[in-house]
KOLKE-519853 format. One record per residue (C-alpha): residue number from 0; residue in three letters; x, y, z. Coordinates in nm, 3 decimals, padded with zeros to 5 digits. Example, Ala and Ser with C-alpha at 12.3 -4.5 7.8 and 13.67 -1.06 7.14 Angstrom:
! residues 2
   n res      c1      c2      c3
   0 ALA  01.230 -00.450  00.780
   1 SER  01.367 -00.106  00.714
END
This chain:
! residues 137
   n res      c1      c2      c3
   0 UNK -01.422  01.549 -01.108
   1 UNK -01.732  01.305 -01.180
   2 UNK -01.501  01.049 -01.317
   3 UNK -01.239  01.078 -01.075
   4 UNK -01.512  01.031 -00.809
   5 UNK -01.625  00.698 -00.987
   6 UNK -01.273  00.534 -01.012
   7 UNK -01.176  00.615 -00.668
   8 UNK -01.555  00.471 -00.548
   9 UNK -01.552  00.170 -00.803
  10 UNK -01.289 -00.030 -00.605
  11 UNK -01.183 -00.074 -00.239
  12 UNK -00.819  00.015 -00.284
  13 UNK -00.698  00.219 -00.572
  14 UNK -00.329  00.367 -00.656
  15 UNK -00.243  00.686 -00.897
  16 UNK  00.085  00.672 -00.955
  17 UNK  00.367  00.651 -01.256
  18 UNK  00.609  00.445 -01.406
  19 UNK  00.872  00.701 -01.371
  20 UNK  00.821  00.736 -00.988
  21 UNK  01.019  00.547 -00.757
  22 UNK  00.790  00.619 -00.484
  23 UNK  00.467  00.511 -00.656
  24 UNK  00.672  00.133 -00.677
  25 UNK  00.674  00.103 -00.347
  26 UNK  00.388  00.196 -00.283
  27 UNK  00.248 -00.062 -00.487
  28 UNK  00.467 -00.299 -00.350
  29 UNK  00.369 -00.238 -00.008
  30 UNK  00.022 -00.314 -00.085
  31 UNK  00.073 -00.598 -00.307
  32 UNK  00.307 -00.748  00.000
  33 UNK  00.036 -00.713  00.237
  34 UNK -00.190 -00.951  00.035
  35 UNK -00.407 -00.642 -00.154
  36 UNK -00.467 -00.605 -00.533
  37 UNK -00.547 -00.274 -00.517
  38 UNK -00.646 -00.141 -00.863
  39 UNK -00.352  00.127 -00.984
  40 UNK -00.383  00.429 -01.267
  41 UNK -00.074  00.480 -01.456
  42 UNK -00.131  00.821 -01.479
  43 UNK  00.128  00.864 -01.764
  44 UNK -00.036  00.534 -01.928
  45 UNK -00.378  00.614 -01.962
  46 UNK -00.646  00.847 -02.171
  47 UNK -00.687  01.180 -01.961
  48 UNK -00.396  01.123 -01.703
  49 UNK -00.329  01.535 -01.698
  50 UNK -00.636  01.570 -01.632
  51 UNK -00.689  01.352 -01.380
  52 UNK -00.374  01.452 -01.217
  53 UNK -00.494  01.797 -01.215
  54 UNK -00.819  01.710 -01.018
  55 UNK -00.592  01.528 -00.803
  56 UNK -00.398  01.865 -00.654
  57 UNK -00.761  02.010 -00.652
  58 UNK -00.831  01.737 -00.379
  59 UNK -00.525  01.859 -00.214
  60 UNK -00.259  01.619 -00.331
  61 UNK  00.093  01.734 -00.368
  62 UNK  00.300  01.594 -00.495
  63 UNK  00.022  01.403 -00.715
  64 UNK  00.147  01.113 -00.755
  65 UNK  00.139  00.845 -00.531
  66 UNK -00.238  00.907 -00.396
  67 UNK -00.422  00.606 -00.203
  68 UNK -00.779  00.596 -00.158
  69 UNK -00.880  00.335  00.028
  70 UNK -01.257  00.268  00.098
  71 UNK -01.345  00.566 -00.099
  72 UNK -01.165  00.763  00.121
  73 UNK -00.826  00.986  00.056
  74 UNK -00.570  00.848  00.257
  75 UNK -00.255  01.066  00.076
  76 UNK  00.081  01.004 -00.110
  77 UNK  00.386  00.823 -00.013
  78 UNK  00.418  01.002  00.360
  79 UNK  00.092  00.972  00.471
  80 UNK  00.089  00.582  00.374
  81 UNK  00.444  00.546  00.519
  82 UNK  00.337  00.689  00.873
  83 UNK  00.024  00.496  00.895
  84 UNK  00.242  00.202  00.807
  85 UNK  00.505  00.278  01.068
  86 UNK  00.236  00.333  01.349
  87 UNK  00.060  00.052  01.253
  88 UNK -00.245  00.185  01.138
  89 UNK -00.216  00.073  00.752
  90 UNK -00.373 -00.228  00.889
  91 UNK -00.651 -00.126  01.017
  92 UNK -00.726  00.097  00.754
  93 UNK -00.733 -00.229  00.561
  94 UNK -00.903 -00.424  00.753
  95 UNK -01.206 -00.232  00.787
  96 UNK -01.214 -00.291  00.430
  97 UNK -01.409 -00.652  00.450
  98 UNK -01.723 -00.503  00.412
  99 UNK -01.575 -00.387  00.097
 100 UNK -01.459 -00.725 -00.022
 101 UNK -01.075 -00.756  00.137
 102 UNK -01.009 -01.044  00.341
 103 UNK -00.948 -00.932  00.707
 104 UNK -00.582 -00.902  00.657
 105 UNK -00.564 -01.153  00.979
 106 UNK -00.356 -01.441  00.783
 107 UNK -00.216 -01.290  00.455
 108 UNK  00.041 -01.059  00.670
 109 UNK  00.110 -01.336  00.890
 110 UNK  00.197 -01.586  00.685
 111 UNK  00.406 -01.299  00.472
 112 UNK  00.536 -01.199  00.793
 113 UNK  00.684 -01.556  00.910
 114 UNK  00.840 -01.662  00.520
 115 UNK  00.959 -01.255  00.553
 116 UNK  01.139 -01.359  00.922
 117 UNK  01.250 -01.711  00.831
 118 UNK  01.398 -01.549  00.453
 119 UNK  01.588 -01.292  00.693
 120 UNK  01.681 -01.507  01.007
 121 UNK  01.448 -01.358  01.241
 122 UNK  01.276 -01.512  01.484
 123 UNK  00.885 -01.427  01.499
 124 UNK  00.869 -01.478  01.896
 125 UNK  01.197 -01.332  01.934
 126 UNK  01.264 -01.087  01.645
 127 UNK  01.650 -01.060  01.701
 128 UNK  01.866 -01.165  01.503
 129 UNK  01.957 -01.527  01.552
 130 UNK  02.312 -01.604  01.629
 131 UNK  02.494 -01.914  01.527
 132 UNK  02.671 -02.109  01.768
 133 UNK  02.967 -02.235  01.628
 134 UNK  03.153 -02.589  01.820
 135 UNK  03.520 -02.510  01.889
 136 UNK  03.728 -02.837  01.883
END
């Protein structure tokens, strides 16, 4: 449990996951979208990763793999970090982080979030879809 403690205090955002899970992907992806570089455990990769997967569903984790810790903290698996995305809260969570070394998520997500609405034709005043006029002769 000592060196679970350490890798999850060590670094302001950190991933357990595996290559086989399609959940633990997005998850990354999520987090590597909004700017972070959180540091990720391939649990099937590295020295111990049954173990450390086993002191996971001690902490309460099920299934064990995605688990975010963020600050230190136990945020959850794929759910958890899908509903704080959803409601909005993901960012906050990260942007509390600065003390902790993460930029203030203020301009990475915007500037994601305008090349994200120009790639899809979205307007970021107006996020409808736009419509193309088209001149009838």
């Amino acid at each position: 449990m000592e060196k679970l403690q350490k890798m999850i205090s060590e670094k302001s955002v950190v991933i357990f996951s595996k290559n086989s899970c399609c959940m633990s992907h997005t998850i990354k992806t999520l987090f590597l979208d909004f700017g972070v570089n959180p540091t990720i455990y391939e649990l099937d990769d590295i020295n111990k990763g049954k173990e450390i997967e086993q002191e996971l569903t001690q902490l309460g984790c099920s299934p064990t793999v995605p688990v975010v810790f963020i600050g230190g903290q136990l945020v959850g698996g794929a759910n958890q970090v899908m509903s704080l995305h959803l409601n909005r809260s993901l960012f906050r969570c990260l942007s509390e982080l600065g003390r902790y070394g993460f930029d203030k998520y203020r301009q990475i997500p915007k500037i994601y979030l305008i090349i994200k609405s120009a790639s899809v034709g979205l307007s970021v005043i107006n996020p409808q879809p736009r419509r193309r006029l088209v001149a009838i002769r």
